[in-house]
PyMOL commands that place a pseudoatom at each C-alpha (Angstrom):
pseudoatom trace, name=CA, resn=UNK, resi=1, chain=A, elem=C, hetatm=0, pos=[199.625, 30.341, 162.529]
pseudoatom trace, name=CA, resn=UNK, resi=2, chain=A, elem=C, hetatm=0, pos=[201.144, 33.555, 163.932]
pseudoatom trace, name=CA, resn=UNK, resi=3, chain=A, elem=C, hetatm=0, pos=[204.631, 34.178, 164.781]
pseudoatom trace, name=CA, resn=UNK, resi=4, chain=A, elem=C, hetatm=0, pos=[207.079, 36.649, 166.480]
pseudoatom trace, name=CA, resn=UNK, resi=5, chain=A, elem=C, hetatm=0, pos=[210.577, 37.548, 165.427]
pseudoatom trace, name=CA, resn=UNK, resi=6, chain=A, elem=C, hetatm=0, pos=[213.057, 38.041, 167.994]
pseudoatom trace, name=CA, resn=UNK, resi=7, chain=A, elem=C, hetatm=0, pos=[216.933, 38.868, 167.692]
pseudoatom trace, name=CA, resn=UNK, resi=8, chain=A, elem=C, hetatm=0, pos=[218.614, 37.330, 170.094]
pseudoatom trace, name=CA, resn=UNK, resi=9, chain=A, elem=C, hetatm=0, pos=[222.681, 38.000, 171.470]
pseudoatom trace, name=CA, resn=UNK, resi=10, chain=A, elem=C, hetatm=0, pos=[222.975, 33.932, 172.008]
pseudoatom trace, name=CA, resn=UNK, resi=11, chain=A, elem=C, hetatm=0, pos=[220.998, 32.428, 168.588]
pseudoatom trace, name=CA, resn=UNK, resi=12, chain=A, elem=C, hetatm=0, pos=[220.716, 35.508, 165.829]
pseudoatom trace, name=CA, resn=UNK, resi=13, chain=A, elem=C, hetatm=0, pos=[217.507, 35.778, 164.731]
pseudoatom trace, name=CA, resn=UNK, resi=14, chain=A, elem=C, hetatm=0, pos=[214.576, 32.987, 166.298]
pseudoatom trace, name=CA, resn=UNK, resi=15, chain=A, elem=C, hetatm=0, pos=[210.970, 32.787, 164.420]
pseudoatom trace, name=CA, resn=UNK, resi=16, chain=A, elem=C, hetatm=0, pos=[208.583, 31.847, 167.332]
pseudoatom trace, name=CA, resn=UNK, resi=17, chain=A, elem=C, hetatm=0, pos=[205.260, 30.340, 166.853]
pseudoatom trace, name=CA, resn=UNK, resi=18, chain=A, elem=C, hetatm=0, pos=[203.000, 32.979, 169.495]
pseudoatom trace, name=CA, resn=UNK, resi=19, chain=A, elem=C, hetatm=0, pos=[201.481, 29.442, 170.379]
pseudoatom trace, name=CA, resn=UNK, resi=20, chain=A, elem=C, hetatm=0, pos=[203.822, 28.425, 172.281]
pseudoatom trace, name=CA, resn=UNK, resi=21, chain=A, elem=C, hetatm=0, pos=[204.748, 32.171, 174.069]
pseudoatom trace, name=CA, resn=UNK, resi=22, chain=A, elem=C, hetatm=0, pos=[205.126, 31.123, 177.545]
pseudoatom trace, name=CA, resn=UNK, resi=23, chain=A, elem=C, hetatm=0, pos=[203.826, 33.811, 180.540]
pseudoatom trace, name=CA, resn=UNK, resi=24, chain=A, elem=C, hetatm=0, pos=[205.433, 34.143, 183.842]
pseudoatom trace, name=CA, resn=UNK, resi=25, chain=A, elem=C, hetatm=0, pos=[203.097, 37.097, 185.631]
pseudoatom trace, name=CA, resn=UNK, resi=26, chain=A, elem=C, hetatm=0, pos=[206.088, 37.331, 188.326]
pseudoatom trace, name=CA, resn=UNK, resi=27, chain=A, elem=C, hetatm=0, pos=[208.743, 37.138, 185.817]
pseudoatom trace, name=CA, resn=UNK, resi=28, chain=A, elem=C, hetatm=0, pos=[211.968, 34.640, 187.179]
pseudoatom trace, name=CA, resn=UNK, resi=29, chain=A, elem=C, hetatm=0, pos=[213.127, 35.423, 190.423]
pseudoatom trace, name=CA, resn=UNK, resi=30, chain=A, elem=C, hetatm=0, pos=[215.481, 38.158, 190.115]
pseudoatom trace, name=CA, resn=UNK, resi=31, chain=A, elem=C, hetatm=0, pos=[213.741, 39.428, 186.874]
pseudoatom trace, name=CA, resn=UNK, resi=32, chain=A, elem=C, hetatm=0, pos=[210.598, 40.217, 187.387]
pseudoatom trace, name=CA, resn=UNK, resi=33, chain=A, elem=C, hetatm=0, pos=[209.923, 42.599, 184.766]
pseudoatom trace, name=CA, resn=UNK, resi=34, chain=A, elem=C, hetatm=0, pos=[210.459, 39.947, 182.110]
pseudoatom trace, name=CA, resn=UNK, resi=35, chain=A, elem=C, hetatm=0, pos=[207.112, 38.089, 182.205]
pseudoatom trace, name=CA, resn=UNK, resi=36, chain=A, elem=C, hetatm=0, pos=[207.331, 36.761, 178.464]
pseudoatom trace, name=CA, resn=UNK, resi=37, chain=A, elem=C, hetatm=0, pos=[209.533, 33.390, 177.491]
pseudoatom trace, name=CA, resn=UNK, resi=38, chain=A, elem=C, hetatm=0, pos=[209.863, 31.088, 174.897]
pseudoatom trace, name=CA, resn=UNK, resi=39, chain=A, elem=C, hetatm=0, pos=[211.488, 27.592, 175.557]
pseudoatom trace, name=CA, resn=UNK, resi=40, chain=A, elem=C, hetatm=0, pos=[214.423, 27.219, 172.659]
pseudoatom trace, name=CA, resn=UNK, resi=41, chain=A, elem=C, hetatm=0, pos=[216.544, 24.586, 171.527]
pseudoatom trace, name=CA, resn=UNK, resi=42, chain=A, elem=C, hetatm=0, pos=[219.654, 24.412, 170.220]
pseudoatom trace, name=CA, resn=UNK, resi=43, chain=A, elem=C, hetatm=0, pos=[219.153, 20.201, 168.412]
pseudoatom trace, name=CA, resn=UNK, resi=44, chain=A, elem=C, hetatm=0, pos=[215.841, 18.400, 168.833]
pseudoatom trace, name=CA, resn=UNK, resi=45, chain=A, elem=C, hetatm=0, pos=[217.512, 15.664, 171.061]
pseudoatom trace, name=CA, resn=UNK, resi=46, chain=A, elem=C, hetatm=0, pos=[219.098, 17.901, 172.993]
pseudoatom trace, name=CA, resn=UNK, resi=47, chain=A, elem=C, hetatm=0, pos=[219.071, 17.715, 177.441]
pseudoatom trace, name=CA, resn=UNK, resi=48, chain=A, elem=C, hetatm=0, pos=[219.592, 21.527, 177.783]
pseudoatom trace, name=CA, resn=UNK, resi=49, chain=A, elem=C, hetatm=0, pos=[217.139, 24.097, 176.385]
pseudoatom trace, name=CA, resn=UNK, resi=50, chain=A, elem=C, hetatm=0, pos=[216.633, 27.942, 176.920]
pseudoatom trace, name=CA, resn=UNK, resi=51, chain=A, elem=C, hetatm=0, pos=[213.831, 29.600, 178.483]
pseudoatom trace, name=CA, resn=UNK, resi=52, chain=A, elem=C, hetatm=0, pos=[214.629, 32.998, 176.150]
pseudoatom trace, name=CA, resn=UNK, resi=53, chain=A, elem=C, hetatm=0, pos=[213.007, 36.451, 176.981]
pseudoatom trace, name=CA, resn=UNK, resi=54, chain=A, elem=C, hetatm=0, pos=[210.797, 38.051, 174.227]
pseudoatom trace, name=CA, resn=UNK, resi=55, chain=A, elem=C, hetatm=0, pos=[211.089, 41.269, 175.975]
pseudoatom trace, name=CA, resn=UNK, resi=56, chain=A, elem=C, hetatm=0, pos=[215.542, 41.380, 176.157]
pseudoatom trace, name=CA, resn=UNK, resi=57, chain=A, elem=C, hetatm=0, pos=[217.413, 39.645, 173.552]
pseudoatom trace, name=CA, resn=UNK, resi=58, chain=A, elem=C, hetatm=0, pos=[220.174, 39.197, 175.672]
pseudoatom trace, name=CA, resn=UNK, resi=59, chain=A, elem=C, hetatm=0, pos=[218.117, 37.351, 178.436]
pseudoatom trace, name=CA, resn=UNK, resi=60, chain=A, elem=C, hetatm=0, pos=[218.353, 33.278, 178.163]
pseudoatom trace, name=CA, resn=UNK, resi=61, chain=A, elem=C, hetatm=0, pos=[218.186, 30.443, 181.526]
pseudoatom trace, name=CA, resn=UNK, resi=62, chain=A, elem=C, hetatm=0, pos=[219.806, 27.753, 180.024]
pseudoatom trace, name=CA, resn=UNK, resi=63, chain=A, elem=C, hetatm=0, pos=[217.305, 24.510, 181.830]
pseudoatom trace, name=CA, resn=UNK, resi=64, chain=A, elem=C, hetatm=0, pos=[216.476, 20.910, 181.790]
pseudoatom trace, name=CA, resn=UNK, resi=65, chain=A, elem=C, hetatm=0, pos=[214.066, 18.786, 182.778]
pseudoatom trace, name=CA, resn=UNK, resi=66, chain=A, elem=C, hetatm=0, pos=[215.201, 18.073, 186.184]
pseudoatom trace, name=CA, resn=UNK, resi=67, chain=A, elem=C, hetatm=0, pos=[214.808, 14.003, 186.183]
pseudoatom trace, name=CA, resn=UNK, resi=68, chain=A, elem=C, hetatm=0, pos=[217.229, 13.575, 182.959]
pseudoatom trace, name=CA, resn=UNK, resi=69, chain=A, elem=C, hetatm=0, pos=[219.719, 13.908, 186.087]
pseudoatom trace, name=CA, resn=UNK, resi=70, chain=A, elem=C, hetatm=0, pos=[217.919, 13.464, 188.847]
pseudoatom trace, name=CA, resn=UNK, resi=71, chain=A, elem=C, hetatm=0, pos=[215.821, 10.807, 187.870]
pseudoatom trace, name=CA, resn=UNK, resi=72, chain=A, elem=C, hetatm=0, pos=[214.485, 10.838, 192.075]
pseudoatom trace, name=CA, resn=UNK, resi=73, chain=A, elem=C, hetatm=0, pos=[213.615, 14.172, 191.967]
pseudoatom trace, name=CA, resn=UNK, resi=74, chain=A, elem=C, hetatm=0, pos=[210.611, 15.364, 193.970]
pseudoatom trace, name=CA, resn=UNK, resi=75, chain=A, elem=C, hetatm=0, pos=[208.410, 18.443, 193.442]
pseudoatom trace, name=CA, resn=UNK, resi=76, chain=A, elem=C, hetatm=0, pos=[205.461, 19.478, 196.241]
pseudoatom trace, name=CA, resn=UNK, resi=77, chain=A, elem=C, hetatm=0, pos=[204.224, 22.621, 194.920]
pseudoatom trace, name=CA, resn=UNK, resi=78, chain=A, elem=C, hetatm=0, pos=[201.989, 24.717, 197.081]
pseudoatom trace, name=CA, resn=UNK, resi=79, chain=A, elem=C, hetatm=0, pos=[198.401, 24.790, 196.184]
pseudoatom trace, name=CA, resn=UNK, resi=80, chain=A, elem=C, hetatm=0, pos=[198.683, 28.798, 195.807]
pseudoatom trace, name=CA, resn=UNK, resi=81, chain=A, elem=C, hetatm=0, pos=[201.186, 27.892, 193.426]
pseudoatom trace, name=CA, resn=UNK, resi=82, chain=A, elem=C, hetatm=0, pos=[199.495, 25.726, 191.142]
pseudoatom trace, name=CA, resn=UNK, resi=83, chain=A, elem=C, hetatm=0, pos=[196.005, 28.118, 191.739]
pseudoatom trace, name=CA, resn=UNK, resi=84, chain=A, elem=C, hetatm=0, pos=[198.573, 31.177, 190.059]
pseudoatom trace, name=CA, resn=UNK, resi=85, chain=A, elem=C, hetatm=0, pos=[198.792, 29.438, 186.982]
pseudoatom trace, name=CA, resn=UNK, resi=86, chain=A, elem=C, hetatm=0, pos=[195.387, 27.446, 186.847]
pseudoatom trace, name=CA, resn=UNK, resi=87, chain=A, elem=C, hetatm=0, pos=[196.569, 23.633, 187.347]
pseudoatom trace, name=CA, resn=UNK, resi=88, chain=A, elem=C, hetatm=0, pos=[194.499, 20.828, 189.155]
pseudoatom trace, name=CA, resn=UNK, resi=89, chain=A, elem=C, hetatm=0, pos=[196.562, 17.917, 188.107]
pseudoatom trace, name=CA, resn=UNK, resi=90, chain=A, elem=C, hetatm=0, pos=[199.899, 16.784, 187.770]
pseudoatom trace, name=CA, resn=UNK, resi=91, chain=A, elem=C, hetatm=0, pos=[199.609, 16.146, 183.941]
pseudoatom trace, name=CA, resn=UNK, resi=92, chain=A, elem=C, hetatm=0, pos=[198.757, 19.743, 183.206]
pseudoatom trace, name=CA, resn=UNK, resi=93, chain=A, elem=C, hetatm=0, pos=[202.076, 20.610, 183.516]
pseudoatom trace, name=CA, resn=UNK, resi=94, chain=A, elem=C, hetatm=0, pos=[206.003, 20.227, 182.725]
pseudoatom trace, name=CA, resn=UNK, resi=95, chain=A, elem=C, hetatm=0, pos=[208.930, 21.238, 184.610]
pseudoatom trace, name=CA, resn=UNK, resi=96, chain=A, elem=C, hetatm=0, pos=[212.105, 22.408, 184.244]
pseudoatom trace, name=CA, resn=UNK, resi=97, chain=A, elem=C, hetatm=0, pos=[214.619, 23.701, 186.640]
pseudoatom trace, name=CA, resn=UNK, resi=98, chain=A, elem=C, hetatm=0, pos=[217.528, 26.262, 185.786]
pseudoatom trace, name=CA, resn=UNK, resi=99, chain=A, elem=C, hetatm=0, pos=[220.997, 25.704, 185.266]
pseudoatom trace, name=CA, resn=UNK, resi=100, chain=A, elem=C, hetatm=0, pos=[224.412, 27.437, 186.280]
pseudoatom trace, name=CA, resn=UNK, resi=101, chain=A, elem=C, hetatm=0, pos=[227.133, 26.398, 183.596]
pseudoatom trace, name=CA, resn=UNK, resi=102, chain=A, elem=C, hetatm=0, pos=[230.686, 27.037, 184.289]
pseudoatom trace, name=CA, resn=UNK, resi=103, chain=A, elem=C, hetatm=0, pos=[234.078, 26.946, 182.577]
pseudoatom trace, name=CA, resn=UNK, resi=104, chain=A, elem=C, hetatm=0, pos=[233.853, 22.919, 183.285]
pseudoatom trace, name=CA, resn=UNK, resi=105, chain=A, elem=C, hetatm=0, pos=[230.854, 21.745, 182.807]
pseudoatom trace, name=CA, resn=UNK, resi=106, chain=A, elem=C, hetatm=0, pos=[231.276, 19.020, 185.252]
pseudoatom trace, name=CA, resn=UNK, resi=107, chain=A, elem=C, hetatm=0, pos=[231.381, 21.633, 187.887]
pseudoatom trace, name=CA, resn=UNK, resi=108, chain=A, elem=C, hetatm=0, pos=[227.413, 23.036, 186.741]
pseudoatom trace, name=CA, resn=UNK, resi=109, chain=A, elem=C, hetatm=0, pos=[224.603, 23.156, 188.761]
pseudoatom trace, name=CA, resn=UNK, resi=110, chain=A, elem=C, hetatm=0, pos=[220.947, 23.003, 188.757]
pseudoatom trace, name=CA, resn=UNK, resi=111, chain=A, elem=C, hetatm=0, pos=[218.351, 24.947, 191.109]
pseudoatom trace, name=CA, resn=UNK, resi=112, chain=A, elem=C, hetatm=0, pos=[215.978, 22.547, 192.305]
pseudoatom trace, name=CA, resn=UNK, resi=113, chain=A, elem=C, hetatm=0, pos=[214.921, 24.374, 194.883]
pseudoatom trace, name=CA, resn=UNK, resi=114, chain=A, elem=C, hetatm=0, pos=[213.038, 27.004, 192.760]
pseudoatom trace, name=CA, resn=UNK, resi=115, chain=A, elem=C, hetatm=0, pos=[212.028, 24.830, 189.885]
pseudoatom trace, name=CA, resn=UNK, resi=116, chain=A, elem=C, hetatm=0, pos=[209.448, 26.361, 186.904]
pseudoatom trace, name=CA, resn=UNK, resi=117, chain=A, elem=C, hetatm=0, pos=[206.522, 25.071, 186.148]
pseudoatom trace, name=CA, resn=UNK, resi=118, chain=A, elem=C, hetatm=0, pos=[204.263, 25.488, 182.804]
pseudoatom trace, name=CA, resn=UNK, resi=119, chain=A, elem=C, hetatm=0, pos=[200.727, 24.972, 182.580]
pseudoatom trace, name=CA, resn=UNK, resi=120, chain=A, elem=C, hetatm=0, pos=[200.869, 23.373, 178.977]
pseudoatom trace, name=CA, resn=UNK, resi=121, chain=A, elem=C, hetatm=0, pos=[197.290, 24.282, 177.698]
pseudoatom trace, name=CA, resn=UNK, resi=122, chain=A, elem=C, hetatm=0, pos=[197.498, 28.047, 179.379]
pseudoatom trace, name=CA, resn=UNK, resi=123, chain=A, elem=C, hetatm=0, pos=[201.004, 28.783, 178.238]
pseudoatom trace, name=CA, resn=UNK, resi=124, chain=A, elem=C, hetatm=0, pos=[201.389, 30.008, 182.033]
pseudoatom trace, name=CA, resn=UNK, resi=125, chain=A, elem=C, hetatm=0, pos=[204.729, 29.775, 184.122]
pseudoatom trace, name=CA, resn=UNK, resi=126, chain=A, elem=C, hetatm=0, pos=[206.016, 30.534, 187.430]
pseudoatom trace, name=CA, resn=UNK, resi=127, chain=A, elem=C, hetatm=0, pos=[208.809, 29.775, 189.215]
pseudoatom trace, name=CA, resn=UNK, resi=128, chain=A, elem=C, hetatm=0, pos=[208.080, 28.272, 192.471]
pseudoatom trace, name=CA, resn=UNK, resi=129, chain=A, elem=C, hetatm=0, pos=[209.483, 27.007, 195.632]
pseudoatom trace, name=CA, resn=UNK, resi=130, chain=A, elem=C, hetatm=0, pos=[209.773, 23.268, 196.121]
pseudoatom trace, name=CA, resn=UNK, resi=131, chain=A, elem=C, hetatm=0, pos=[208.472, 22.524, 199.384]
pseudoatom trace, name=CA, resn=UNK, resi=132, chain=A, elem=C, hetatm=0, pos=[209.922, 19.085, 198.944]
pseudoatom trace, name=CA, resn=UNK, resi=133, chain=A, elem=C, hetatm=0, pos=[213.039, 18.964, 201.891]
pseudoatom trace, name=CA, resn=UNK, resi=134, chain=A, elem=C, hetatm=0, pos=[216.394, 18.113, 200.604]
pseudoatom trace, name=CA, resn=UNK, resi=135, chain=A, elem=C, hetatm=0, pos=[217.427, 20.662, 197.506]
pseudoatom trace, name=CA, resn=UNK, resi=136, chain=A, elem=C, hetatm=0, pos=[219.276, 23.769, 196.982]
pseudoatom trace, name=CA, resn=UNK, resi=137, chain=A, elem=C, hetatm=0, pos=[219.493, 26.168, 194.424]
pseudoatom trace, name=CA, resn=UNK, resi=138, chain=A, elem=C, hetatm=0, pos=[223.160, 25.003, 193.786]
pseudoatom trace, name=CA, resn=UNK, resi=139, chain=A, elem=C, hetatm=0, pos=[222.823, 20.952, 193.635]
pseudoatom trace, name=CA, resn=UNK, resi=140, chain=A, elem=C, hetatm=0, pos=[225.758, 19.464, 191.693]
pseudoatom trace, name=CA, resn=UNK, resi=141, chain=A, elem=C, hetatm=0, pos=[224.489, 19.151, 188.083]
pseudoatom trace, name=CA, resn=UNK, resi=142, chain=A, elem=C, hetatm=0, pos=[226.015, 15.716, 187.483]
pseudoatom trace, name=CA, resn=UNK, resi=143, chain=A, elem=C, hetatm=0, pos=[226.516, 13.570, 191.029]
pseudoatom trace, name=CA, resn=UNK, resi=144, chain=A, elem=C, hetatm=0, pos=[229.818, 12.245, 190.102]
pseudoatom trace, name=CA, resn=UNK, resi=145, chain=A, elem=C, hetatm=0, pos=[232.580, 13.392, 188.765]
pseudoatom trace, name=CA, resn=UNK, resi=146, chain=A, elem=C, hetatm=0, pos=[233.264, 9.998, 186.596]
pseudoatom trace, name=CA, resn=UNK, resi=147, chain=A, elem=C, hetatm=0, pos=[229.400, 9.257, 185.919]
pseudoatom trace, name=CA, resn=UNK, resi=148, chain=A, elem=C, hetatm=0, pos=[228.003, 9.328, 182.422]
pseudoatom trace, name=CA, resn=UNK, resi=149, chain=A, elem=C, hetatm=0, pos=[227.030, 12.619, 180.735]
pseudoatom trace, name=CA, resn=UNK, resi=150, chain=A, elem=C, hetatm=0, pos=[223.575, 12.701, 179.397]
pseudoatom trace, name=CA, resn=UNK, resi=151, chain=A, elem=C, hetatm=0, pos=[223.475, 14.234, 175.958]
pseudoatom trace, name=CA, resn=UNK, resi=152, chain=A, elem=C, hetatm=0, pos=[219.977, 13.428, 174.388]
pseudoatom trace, name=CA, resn=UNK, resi=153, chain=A, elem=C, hetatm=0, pos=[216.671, 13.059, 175.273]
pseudoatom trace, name=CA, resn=UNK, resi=154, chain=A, elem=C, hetatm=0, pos=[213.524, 13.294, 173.220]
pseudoatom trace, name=CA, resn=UNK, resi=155, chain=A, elem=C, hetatm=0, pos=[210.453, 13.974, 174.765]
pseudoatom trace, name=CA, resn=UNK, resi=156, chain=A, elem=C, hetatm=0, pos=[207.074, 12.843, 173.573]
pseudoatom trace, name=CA, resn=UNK, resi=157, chain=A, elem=C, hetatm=0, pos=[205.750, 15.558, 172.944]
pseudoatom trace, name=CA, resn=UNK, resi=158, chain=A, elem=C, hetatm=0, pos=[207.516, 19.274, 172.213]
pseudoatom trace, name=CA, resn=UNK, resi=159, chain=A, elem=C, hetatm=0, pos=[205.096, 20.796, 172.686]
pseudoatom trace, name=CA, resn=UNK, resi=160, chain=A, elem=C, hetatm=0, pos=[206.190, 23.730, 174.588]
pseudoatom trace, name=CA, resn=UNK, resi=161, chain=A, elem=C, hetatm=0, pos=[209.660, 23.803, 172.702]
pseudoatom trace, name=CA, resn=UNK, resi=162, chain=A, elem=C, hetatm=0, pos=[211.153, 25.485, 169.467]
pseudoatom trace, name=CA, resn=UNK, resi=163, chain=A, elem=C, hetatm=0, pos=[213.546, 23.619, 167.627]
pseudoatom trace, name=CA, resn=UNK, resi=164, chain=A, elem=C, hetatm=0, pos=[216.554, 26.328, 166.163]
pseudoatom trace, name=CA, resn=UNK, resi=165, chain=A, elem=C, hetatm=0, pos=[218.161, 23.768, 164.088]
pseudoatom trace, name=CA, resn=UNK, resi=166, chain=A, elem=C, hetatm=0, pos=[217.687, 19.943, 163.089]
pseudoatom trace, name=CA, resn=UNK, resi=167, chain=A, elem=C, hetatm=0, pos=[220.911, 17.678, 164.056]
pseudoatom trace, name=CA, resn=UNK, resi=168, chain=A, elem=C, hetatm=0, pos=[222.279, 16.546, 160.388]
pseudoatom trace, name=CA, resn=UNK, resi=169, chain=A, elem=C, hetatm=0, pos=[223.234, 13.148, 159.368]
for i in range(1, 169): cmd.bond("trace and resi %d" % i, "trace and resi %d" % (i + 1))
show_as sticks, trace
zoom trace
């Protein structure tokens, strides 16, 4: 199995298996001369990953998968959309939508207006534009102020994910 070193500002130095290289041919919006991503995480049961450039070390969205919060979210991606990437069906892909942290982390929000979607087999991204009516780019991250805090989830499968450290016992 191949991998690629990178050195990254946020986690020092990250082996990534090229399996799982992710490729967004428009980049994110705002960067679209970063077109190559891995998906990073901190603790295996973590909520919050990283979708970290391979091309900029210093490049990292931290994102989620949107229902760990909004557990009613709604995607309606455009058929162009899902065409760019080469999806049919629903379970071809995962989703994750980006997240703006600040110095309280009860004030954080999550875009889920422009959420990212992978085709899982491909290794192809792109982040889209949820024709679904109702979200913003800037939707409170957690709904209340006195609600609980998700702080693990495990997903089925990882698939698309690298795992920086294991949580110790």
């Amino acid at each position: 199995m191949a991998s690629l070193t990178i050195e990254s500002t946020r986690f020092g130095t990250v082996e990534i298996d090229d399996a799982i290289v992710l490729t967004l041919e428009q980049g994110m919006i705002g960067f679209p001369d970063h077109r190559r991503y891995a998906i990073l995480k901190q603790r295996e049961d973590s909520v919050f990953m990283w979708l970290h450039s391979i091309e900029d070390p210093s490049l990292a969205f931290p994102i989620v998968l949107p229902w760990v919060f909004y557990w009613d979210y709604e995607v309606d991606l455009s058929d162009a959309d899902m065409a760019a990437i080469g999806v049919e069906r629903a379970d071809q892909i995962s989703i994750y939508c980006v997240v703006n942290v600040t110095q309280n982390v009860r004030e954080a929000t999550i875009n889920l207006f422009s959420p990212i979607v992978v085709n899982n087999a491909e290794r192809l991204g792109r982040q889209v534009i949820n024709l679904a009516e109702g979200y913003s780019t800037r939707n409170k991250l957690f709904k209340t102020d006195d609600g609980p805090t998700p702080v693990s989830v495990r997903e089925d499968e990882a698939q698309n994910v690298t795992v920086l450290a294991s949580e110790t016992r």
